[in-house]
NUVOBA-901052 format. One record per residue (C-alpha): x, y, z; residue in three letters. Coordinates in pm, whole numbers, plus 32768, in hexadecimal, padded with zeros to 4 digits. Layout:
% NUVOBA-901052
x->X | y->Y | z->Z | sevex->ALA $
...
This chain:
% NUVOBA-901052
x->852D | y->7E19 | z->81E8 | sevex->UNK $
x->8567 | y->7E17 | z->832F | sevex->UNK $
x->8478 | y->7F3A | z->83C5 | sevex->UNK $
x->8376 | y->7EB1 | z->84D6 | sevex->UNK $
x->827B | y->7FC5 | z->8460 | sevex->UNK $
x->82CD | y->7F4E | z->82F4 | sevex->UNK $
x->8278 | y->7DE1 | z->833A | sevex->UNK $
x->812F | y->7E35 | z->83FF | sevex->UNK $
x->80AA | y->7ED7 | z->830E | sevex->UNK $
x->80E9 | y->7DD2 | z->81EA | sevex->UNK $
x->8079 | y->7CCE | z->82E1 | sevex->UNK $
x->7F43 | y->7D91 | z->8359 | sevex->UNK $
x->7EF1 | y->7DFC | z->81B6 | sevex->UNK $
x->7F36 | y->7C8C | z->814D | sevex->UNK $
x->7E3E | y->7BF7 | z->8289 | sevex->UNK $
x->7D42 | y->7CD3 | z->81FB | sevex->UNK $
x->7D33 | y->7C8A | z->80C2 | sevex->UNK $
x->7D34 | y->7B03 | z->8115 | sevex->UNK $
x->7BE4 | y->7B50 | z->81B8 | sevex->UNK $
x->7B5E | y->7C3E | z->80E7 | sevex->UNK $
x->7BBC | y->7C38 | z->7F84 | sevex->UNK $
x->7B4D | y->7B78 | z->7E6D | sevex->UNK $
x->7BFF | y->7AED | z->7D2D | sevex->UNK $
x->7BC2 | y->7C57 | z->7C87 | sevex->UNK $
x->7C62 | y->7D08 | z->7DA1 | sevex->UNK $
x->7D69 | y->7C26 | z->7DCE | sevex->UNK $
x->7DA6 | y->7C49 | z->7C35 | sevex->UNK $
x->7DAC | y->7DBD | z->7C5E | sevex->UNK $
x->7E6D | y->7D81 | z->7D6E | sevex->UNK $
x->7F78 | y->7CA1 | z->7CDC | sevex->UNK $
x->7F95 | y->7D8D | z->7B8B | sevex->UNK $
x->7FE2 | y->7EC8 | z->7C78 | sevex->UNK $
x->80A6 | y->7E36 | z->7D6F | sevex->UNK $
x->8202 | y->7EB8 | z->7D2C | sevex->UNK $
x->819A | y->7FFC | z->7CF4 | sevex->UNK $
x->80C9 | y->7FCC | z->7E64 | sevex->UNK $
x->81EF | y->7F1C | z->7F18 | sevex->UNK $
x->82DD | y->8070 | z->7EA3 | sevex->UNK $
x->81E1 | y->8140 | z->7F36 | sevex->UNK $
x->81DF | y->809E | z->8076 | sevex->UNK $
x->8356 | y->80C7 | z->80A4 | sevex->UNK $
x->8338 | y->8259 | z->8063 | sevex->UNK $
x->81D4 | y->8256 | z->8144 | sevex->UNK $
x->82CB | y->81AD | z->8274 | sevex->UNK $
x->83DB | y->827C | z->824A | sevex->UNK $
x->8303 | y->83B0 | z->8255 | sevex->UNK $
x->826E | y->8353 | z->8368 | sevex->UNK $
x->83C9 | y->8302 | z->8423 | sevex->UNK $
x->847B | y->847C | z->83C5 | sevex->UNK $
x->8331 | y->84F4 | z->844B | sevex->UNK $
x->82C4 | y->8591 | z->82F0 | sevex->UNK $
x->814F | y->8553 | z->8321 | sevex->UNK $
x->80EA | y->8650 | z->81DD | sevex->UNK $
x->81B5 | y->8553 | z->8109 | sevex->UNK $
x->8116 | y->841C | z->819E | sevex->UNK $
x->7F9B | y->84B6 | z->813C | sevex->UNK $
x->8019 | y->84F3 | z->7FE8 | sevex->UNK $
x->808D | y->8383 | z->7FA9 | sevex->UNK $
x->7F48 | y->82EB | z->8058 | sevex->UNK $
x->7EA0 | y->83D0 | z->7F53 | sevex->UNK $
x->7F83 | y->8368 | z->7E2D | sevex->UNK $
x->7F4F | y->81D2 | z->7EB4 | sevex->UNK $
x->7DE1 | y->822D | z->7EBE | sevex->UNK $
x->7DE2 | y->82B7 | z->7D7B | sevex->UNK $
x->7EAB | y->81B1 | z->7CC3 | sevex->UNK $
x->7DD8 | y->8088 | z->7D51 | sevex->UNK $
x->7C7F | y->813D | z->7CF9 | sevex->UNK $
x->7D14 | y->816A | z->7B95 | sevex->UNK $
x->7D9B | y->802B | z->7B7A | sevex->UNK $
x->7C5E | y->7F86 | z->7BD1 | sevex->UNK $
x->7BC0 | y->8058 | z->7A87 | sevex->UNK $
x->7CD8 | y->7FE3 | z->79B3 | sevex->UNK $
C-alpha cells in the first residue's frame, strides 16, 4: 500500500513486537495476522475520511480478536 500513515503504523507495530514479544506472541501473532493486517487497512482509512466512531470500533474489534486469539 502506499499510505504513509499505513506504513508507520506497520513499521511502528512490527518494531514493537521485535522488542517485546516472545515466541507465543509472535505465534499468536503470525496465526492472526491476515485478519490483523485487514483491519489495519479499514482502521487507516477511517481515520483518513475522518470517521473517528468507526476507527474505535475496529481498535475494539483488533483488540478483541487478538485477546481471543491468544485463548484459542
Amino acid at each position: 500500500m502506499k499510505n504513509e500513515y499505513y506504513q508507520q503504523i506497520l513499521v511502528d507495530f512490527f518494531d514493537r513486537i521485535d522488542q517485546f514479544a516472545d515466541s507465543e506472541v509472535r505465534s499468536i501473532l503470525e496465526s492472526s495476522g491476515p485478519e490483523l493486517v485487514s483491519k489495519l487497512s479499514e482502521l487507516t482509512y477511517a481515520i483518513e475520511v475522518g470517521n473517528y466512531s468507526e476507527a474505535i470500533m475496529l481498535i475494539d474489534e483488533m483488540t478483541e480478536f487478538q485477546i481471543l486469539s491468544a485463548y484459542r
